[in-house]
C-alpha positions in Angstrom: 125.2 -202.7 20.3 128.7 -201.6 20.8 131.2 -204.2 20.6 133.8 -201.8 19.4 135.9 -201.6 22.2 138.3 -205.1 22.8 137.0 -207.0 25.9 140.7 -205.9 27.2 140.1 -202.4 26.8 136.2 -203.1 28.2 137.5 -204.5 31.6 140.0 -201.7 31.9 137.6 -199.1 31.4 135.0 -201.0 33.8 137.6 -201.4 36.6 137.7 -205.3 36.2 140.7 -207.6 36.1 141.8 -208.1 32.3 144.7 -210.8 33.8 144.4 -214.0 31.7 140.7 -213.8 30.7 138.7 -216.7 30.9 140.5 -218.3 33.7 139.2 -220.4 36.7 140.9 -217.4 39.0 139.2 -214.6 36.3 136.0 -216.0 36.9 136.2 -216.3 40.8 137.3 -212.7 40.5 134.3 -211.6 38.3 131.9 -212.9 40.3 132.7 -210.5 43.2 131.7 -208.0 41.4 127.9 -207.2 40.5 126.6 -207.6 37.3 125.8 -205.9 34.9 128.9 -203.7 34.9 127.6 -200.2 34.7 130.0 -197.0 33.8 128.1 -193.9 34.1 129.0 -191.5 31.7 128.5 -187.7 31.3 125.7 -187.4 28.5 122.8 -188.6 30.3 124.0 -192.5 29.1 125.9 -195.9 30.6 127.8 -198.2 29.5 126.5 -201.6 30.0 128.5 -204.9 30.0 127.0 -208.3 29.9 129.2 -211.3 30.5 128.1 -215.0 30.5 130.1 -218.0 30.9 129.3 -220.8 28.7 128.4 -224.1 31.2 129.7 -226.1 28.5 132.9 -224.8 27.8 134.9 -223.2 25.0 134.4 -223.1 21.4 135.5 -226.6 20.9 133.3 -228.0 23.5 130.3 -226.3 23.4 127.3 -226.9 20.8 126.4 -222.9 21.4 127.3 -220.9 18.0 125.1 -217.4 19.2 124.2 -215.8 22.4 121.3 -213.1 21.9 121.4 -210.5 24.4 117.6 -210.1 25.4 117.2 -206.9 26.6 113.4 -205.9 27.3 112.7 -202.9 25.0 116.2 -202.7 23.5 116.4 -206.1 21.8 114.2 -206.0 18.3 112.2 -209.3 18.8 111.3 -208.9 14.9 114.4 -209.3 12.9 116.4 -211.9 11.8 119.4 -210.3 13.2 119.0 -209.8 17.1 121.6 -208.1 19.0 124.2 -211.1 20.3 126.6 -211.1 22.6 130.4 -212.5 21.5 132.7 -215.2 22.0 135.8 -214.1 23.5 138.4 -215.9 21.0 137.7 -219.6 21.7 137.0 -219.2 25.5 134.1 -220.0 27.5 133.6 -216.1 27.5 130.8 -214.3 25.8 130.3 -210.4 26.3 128.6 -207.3 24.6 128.3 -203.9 25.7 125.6 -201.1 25.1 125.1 -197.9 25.5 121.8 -197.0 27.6 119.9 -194.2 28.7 121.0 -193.8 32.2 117.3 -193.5 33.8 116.5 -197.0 32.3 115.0 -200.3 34.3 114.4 -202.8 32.8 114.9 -206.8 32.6 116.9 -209.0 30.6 118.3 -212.6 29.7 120.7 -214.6 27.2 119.3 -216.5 24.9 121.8 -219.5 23.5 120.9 -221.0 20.2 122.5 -223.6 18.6 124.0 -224.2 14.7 120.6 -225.4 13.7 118.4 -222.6 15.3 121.1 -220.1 13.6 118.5 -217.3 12.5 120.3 -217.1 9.0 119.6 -221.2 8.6 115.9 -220.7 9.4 115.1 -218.3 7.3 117.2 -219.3 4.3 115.1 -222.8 4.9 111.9 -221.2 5.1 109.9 -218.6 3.5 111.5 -216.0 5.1 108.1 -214.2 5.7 107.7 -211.9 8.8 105.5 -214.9 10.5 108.2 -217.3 10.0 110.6 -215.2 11.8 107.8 -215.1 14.7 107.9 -218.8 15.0 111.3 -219.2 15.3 112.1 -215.8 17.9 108.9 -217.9 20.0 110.8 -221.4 19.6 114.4 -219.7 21.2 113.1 -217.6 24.2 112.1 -220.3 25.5 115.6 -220.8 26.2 116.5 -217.8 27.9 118.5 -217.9 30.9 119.1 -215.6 33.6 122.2 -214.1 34.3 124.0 -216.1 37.1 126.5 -213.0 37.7 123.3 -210.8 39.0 122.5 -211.1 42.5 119.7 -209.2 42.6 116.0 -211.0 42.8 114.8 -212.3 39.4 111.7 -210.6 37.8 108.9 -213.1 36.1 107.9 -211.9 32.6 105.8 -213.5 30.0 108.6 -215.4 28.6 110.2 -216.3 32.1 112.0 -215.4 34.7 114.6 -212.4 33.7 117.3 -210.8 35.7 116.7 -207.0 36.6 118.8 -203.7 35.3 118.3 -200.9 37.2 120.7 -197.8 35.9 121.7 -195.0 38.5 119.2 -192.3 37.9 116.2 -194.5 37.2 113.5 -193.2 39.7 113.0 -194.6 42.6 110.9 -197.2 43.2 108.5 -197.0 46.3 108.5 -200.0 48.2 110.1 -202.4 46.1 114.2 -201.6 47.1 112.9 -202.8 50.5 111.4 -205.9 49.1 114.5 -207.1 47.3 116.8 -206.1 50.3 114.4 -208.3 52.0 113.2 -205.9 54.5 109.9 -206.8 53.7 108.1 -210.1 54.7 106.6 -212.2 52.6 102.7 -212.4 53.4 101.5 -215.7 54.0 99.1 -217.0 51.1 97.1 -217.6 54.9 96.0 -213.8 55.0 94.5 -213.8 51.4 90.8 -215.0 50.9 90.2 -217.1 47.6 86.9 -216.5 45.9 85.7 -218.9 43.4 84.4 -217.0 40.2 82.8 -219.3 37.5 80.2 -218.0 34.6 78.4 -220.1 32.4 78.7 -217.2 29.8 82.2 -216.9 30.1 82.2 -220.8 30.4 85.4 -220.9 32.7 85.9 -220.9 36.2 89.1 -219.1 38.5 90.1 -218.4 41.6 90.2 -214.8 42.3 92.4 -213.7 45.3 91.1 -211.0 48.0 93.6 -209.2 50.1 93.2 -206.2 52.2 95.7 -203.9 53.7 92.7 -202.9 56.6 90.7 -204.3 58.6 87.6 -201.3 57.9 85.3 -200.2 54.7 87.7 -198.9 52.1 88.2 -198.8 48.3 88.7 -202.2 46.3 91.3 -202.2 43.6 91.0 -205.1 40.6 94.2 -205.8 39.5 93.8 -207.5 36.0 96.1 -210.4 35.4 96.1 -211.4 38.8 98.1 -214.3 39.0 101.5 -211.8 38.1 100.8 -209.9 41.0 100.6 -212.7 43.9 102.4 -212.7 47.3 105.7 -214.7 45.9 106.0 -211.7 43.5 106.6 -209.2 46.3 103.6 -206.8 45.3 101.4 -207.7 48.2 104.0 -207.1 50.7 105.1 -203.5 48.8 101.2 -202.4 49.0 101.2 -203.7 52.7 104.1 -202.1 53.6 103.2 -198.5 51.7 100.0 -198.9 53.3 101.7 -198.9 56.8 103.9 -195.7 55.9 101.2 -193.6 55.2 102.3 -193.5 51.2 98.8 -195.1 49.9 95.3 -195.5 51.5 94.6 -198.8 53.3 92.2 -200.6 50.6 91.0 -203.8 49.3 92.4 -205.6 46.0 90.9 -208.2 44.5 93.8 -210.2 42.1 91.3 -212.0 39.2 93.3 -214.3 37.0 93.6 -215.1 33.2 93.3 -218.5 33.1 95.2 -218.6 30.0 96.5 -216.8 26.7 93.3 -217.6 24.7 91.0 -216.4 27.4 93.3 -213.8 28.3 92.8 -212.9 24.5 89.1 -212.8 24.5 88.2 -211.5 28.2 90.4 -208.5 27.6 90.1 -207.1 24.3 87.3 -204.7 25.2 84.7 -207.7 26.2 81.8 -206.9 27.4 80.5 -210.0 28.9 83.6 -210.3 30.6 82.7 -206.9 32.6 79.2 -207.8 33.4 79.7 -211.0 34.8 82.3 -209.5 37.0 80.6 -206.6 38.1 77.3 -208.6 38.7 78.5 -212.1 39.5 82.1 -211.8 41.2 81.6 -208.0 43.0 78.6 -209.7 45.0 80.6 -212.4 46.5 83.3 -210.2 47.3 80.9 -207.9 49.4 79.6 -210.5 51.2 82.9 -211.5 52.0 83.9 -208.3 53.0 80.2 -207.9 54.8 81.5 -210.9 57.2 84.2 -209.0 58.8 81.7 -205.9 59.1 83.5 -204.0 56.1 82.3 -202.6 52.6 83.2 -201.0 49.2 83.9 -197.2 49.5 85.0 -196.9 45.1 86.3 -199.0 42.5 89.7 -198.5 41.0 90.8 -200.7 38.2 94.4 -201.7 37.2 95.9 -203.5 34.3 98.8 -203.6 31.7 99.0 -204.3 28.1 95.7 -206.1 27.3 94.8 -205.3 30.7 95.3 -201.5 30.5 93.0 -201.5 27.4 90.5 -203.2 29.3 90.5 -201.4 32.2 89.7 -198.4 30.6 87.5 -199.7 28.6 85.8 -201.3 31.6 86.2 -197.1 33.2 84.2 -195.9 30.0 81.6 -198.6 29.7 80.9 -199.5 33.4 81.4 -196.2 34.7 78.8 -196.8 38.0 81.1 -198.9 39.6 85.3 -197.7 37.6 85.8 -193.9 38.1 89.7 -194.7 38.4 91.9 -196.4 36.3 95.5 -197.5 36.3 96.5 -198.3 32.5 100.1 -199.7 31.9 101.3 -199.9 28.3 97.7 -200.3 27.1 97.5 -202.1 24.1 95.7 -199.1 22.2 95.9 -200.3 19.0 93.0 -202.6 19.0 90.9 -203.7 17.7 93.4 -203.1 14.3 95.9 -206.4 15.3 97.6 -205.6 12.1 98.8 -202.4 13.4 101.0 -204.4 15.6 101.1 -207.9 14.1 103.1 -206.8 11.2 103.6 -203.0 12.4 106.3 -202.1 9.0 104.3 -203.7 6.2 101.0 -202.0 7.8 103.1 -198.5 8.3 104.2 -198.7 4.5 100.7 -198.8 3.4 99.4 -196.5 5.9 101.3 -193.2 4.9 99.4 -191.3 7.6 99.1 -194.5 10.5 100.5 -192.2 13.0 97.8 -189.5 12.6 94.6 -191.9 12.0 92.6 -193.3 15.4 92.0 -196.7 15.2 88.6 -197.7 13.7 86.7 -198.6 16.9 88.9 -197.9 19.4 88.2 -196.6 22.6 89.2 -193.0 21.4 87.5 -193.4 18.3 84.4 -194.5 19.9 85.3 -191.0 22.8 85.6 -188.9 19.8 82.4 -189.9 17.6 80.7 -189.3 20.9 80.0 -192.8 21.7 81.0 -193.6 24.8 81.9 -191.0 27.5 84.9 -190.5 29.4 84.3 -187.6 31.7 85.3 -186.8 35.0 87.0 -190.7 35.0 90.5 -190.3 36.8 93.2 -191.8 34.7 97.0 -192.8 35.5 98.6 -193.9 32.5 101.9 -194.9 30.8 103.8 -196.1 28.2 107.9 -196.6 27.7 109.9 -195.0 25.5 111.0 -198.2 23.9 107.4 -199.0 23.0 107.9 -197.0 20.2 104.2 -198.0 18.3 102.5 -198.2 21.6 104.0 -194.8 23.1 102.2 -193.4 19.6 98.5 -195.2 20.2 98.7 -194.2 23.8 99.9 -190.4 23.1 96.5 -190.5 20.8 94.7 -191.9 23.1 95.6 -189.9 26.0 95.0 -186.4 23.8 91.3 -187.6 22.7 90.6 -188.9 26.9 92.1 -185.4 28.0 90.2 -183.5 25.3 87.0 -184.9 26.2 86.6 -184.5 29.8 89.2 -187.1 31.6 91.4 -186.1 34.2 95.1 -187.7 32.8 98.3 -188.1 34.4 100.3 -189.8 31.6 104.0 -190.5 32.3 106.3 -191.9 30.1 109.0 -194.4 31.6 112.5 -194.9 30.3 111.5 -198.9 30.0 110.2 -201.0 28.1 107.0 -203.4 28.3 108.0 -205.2 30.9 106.8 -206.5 34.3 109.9 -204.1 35.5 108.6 -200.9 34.9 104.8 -201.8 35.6 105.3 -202.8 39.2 106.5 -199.3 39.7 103.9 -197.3 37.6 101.1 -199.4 39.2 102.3 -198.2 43.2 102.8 -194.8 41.8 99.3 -195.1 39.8 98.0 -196.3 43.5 99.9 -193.2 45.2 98.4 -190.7 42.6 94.7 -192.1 42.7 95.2 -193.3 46.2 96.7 -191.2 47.9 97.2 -192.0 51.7 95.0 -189.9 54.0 96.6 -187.3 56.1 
């Protein structure tokens, strides 16, 4: 955080009125400008400030005593002291400014608490322990808000809808700066097919989504999580319209849904039933779907983030007769050791050597003991920077996959994990292992 700087001296250097602050005119003025105010600076950084307006007034109106500034990546969800904007003397005015790597995207939201959700109340009233802090950072995003001073189309994450930060030399993102100029149109939910999937293993039922960007035989891509990558999220219209430029190759994606955390939880850590029902109860129906417009399956390529980038290449390794490419986002690489991440200091302290040790299990464990066989699977993976324990399980397990046979492109992203950075990563995985036919 860098607060250092007086709000004056903030707006002067950011070019923005500093004429009776916290005015009905100041605010009017503000607004025609484009938040976040970014100042790019000459060591590879910007300056970033966030302003919000408190709705319900100034200090001695309002029942707000903290803004935190939830920045995806940057914001440290597991202390007791997050980084918060502040009140400009008793106005309606609450700012902060940081100082940000100038290829960075990534999403963000304020957060405003009041006196009784004060993080220094809660855990002087409780034990204190790492899982109380946990309850109460789960309790306050859910009052995140976007930021009404950024135009630019709001981005769904798993806590809610966030507002987007995109600094100047963040690459570019294929497809998607048509989408929110809104050059692109959004498909109608008419063009998709919906395909019931329900296993009496799995004991659960969904509706999976089929969408093709051709009307001939061509690959089908599983996107895992489906239900983040729908129509209203833009993605279908980006993969239709980087089909139609000649960036990817036309191809067939079948969206299949979590149904919910819990299930989420189970179906993707690395579950095998989960894969065999799909492969032998859902892939049939999707043929035959397919079949009915006199089109087929030419490969399988299988996408997912987080849980989902585990699982996909898990799903690559294990159910390598149908997956010989995978897309994995951020996969979460340290299962199946959850303490590694539950409680990632306390486990570090007592793990001298945490970095260096694969864990027990894991996919690159199981790769390295021989187990399971990655060769010749095509792989496009990354991790941010600001993923600071997962950029570690994913840089061990993209040296094991490489060392044993697997053809790796692994990028890192200035970002962190955040439905922001993997729309681009999966349109560039789809370039890379789908590359559009000359």
């Amino acid at each position: 955080m860098n607060n250092v700087l007086s709000l004056d001296s903030l707006l002067t250097y950011f070019n923005l009125s500093n004429n009776a602050i916290g005015s009905v005119r100041w605010w009017n003025n503000i607004a025609k400008n484009k938040a976040p105010f970014i100042k790019l600076e000459q060591d590879g950084r910007c300056k970033v400030l966030f302003i919000w307006q408190d709705p319900e007034g100034d200090d001695a109106e309002s029942s707000t005593r903290s803004v935190i500034l939830n920045v995806n990546g940057l914001t440290n969800h597991n202390t007791w002291q997050p980084s918060c904007l502040k009140r400009y003397k008793q106005t309606d005015l609450w700012f902060a400014c940081l100082s940000i790597n100038d290829q960075w995207r990534g999403s963000y939201s304020f957060i405003p608490i009041k006196e009784q959700q004060l993080p220094q109340h809660i855990e002087k009233n409780s034990d204190g322990s790492r899982e109380a802090q946990r309850r109460w950072w789960l309790e306050v995003v859910k009052q995140q808000l976007v930021d009404p001073l950024n135009t630019s189309p709001l981005v769904a994450s798993g806590w809610g809808l966030n507002s987007p930060l995109h600094l100047p030399n963040a690459p570019l993102e294929l497809g998607w700066r048509e989408w929110e100029q809104g050059k692109l149109n959004k498909l109608s939910i008419a063009k998709n097919i919906t395909i019931t999937w329900s296993d009496h293993t799995l004991n659960n039922q969904r509706q999976c989504t089929l969408f093709s960007t051709t009307v001939n035989s061509a690959p089908l891509v599983v996107l895992l999580d489906g239900e983040k990558w729908g129509a209203d999220t833009g993605t279908l219209s980006v993969l239709q319209y980087l089909t139609n430029i000649n960036k990817i190759s036309a191809a067939h994606y079948l969206l299949v849904p979590s149904i919910n955390n819990q299930t989420r939880w189970r179906e993707l850590s690395c579950y095998q039933p989960f894969w065999q029902s799909l492969t032998e109860n859902l892939f049939p129906k999707v043929k035959d779907r397919l079949s009915q417009s006199n089109q087929s399956i030419t490969e399988y390529l299988v996408a997912g983030q987080s849980l989902g980038g585990l699982s996909a290449l898990y799903a690559g390794a294990h159910f390598s007769d149908y997956f010989s490419k995978v897309i994995s986002l951020s996969g979460s690489f340290w299962w199946p050791e959850i303490e590694r991440m539950q409680d990632p200091e306390a486990y570090q302290s007592k793990n001298a050597k945490w970095n260096k040790r694969l864990p027990k299990n894991s996919l690159a464990d199981r790769v390295s003991n021989n187990e399971i066989s990655v060769t010749g699977l095509d792989i496009f993976q990354t991790v941010g920077n600001a993923e600071k324990q997962l950029s570690i399980y994913n840089d061990m397990h993209f040296k094991v996959f490489k060392e044993n046979g697997a053809n790796v492109t692994y990028q890192k992203v200035e970002g962190g994990h955040d439905w922001l950075s993997w729309r681009s990563s999966l349109v560039n995985g789809l370039v890379t292992l789908l590359p559009a036919q000359a």
